[in-house]
N, C-alpha and C positions, 0 to 999 in steps of 0.2 A: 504494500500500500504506500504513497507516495505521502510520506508525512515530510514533509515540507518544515547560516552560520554568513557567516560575511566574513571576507576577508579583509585587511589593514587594508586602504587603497595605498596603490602604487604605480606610478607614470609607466604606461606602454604603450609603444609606438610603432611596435610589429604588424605587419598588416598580411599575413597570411597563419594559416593552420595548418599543420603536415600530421600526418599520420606516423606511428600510431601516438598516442595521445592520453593514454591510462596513466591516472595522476594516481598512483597510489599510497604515497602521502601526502598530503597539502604544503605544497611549495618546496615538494623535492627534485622536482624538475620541469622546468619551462617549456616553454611553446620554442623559443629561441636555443631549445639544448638537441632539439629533436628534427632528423631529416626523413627523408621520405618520401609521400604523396603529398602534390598542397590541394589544401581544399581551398576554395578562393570563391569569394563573394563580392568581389570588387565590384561597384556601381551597385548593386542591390540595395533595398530597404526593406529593413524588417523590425514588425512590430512584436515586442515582445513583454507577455502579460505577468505582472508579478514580480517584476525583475528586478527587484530592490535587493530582495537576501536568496539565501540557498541557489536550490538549482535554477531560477529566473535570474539570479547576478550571474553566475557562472556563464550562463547563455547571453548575457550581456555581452560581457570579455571575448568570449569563443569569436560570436558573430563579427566584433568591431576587428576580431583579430584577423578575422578569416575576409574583410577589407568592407562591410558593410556598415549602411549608417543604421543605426537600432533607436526605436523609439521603445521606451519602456512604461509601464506604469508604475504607478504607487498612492496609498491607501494613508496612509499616517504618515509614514520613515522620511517625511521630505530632508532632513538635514544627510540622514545615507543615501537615498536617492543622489540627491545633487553632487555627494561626494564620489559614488560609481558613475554619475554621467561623466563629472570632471575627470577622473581616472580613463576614462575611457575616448577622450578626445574633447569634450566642449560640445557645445550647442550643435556646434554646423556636423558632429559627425553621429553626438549620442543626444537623445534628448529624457529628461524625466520628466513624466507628465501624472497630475495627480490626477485620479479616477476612479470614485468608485464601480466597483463594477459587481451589479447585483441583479441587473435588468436587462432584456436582449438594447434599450435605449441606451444603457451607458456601454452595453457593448458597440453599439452604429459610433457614438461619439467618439470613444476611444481609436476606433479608423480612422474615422474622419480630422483629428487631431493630427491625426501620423499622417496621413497626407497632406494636411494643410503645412506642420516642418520638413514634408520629404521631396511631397511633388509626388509619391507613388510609392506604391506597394509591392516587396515581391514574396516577403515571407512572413508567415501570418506564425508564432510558436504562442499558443492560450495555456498557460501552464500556471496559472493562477488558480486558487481553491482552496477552501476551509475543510477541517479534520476537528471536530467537534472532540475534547482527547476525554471528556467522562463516560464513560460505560452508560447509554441509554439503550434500557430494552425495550423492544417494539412498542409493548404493554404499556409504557408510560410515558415514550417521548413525545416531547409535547410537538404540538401545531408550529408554534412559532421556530424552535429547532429544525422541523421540516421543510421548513418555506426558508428559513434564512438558507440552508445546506445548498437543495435547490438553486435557489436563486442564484447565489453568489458560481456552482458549480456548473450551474446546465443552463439556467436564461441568458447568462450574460452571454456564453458560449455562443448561443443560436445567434445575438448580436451582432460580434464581433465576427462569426463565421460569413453569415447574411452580407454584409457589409463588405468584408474584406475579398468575399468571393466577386461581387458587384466589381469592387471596385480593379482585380483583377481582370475580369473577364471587358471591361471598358480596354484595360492595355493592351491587352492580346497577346500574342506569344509571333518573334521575329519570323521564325520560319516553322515546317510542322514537326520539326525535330525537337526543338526549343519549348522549355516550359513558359509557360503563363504566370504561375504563381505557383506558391508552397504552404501546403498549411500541416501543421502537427500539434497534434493534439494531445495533452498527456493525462492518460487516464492512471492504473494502480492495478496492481495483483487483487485489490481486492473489487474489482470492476468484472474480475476472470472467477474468483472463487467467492466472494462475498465477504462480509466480516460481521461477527455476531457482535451485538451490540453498536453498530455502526451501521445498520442499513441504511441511514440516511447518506451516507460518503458512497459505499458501496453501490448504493440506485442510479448516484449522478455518474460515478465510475463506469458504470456497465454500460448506461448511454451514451457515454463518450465513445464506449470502443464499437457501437451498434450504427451510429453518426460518421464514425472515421468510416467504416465499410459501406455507407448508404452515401456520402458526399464521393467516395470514390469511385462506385459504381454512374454515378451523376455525372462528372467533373472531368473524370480521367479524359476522355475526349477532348477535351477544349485546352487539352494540356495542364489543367490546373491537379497537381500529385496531394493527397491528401494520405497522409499517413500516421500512426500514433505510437505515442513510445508509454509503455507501462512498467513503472520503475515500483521497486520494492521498498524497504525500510534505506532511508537515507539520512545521513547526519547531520541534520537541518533543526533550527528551532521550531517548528512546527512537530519534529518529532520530538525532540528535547525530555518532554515531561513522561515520556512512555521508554526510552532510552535509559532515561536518569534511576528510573526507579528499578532498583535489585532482580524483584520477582518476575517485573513484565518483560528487563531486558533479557533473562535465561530464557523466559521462553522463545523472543523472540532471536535469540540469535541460534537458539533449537532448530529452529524451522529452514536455516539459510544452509544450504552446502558451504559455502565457501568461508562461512562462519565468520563474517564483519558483515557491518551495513555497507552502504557504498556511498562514495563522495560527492557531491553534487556536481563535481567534473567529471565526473564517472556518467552522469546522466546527460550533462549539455552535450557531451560528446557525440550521442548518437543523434539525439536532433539537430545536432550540423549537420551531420552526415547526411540524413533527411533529406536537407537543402539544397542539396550539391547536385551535380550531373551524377556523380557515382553510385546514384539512389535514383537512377533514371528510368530503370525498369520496378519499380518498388511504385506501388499504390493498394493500397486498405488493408494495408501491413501493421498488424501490433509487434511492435519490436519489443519484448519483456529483456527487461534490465534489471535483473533482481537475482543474480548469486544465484540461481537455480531453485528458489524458493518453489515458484509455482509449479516445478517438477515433483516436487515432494507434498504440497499442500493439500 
């Protein structure tokens, strides 16, 4: 399940991503230590939802690395907001933009935002979402829980998807070899198997990966690749309080083969990849990213 850490900002001015790219520990080796494949996003814009902490910062840095201008959102965090936009080039290349997003309306606006700083859209990454972290069973969660999960997880979606497909499909794709646009969407292991006391996380999760396969069955013609990434326990403040605590983290590092969570560069990772021509034959693809969890769940 994608329970959703920031790092010190620090000036970079790298404008590509090479393969392979597995950070497995945090700032033990650079984008600049690593040769390879480059993935390259130069001239692109891409919006990307949540992208203040965890794995939405990580995808910040990837993308601006890999030479695109990223619009991002944010909820509260504007003083880290502003300081990942600055880290990552300034106004004219990153922009932070404050939005809440709980409605398909704040999802249309938050497009429309990023094309009013872009001029144009090429890669749509909705990776924004609440994880409700107390144990609600079915039996007693309330209304207002339901609708808030909902909202924030699946309306806003419809939104920003609506919108950003629009406004792709106005640009068109150069030749019929060439994409249109990218969108990825990140659902959770528990969207694949559920999660008890969680149904409300679980319901939005399952419709995201039901949407990736029904936008791409839609889309894939127009050139527009629509695919999703479903990442497991990750080492985010979102997961923080389920981590932290003794009992829940034995179980849950029970459940992982590879027996860690994995880092939120571990997840931005594959949604570049998404992006790129190397994912050119890839459409209403769940790429699970999760330690082999859901092989065993």
């Amino acid at each position: 399940m994608t329970k959703q850490a920031h790092d010190s900002p620090s000036r970079r001015t790298v404008t590509r991503v090479c393969l392979p790219f597995l950070i497995v520990r945090p700032g033990s080796v650079s984008v600049e230590d690593m040769g390879g494949v480059m993935l390259s996003l130069e001239g692109k814009v891409a919006l990307i939802t949540g992208g203040s902490r965890g794995i939405g910062a990580e995808c910040v840095r990837l993308f601006r690395e890999a030479g695109a201008k990223v619009a991002f959102n944010y909820r509260a965090a504007r003083e880290r907001a502003e300081a990942l936009a600055a880290e990552c080039g300034g106004n004219r290349e990153c922009v932070a933009l404050e939005q809440e997003l709980s409605s398909p309306k704040e999802g249309r606006a938050l497009v429309a935002r990023t094309v009013d700083a872009f001029g144009r859209l090429d890669c749509l990454v909705v990776n924004h979402g609440i994880w409700p972290a107390m144990d609600a069973p079915i039996a007693s969660m309330s209304d207002a829980q339901w609708r808030q999960t909902l909202g924030i997880n699946l309306d806003s979606v419809f939104g920003l998807v609506q919108a950003a497909v629009a406004q792709m499909q106005r640009q068109g794709r150069l030749t019929d070899c060439t994409a249109a646009g990218y969108i990825v969407l990140v659902s959770s292991t528990a969207g694949q198997r559920g999660e008890a006391f969680h149904a409300d996380y679980a319901v939005t999760k399952g419709a995201v990966i039901s949407l990736t396969k029904s936008l791409s069955s839609e889309l894939a013609g127009e050139g527009i690749y629509v695919n999703c990434v479903a990442p497991g326990w990750v080492a985010t403040e979102m997961s923080a309080p389920a981590l932290n605590d003794p009992v829940t983290s034995k179980k849950i590092f029970g459940t992982i083969p590879l027996g860690r969570v994995a880092t939120p560069r571990e997840i931005a990772g594959p949604i570049l990849f998404l992006c790129t021509p190397f994912a050119g034959f890839m459409s209403g693809e769940i790429v699970n990213v999760n330690g082999g969890a859901v092989l065993v769940g």
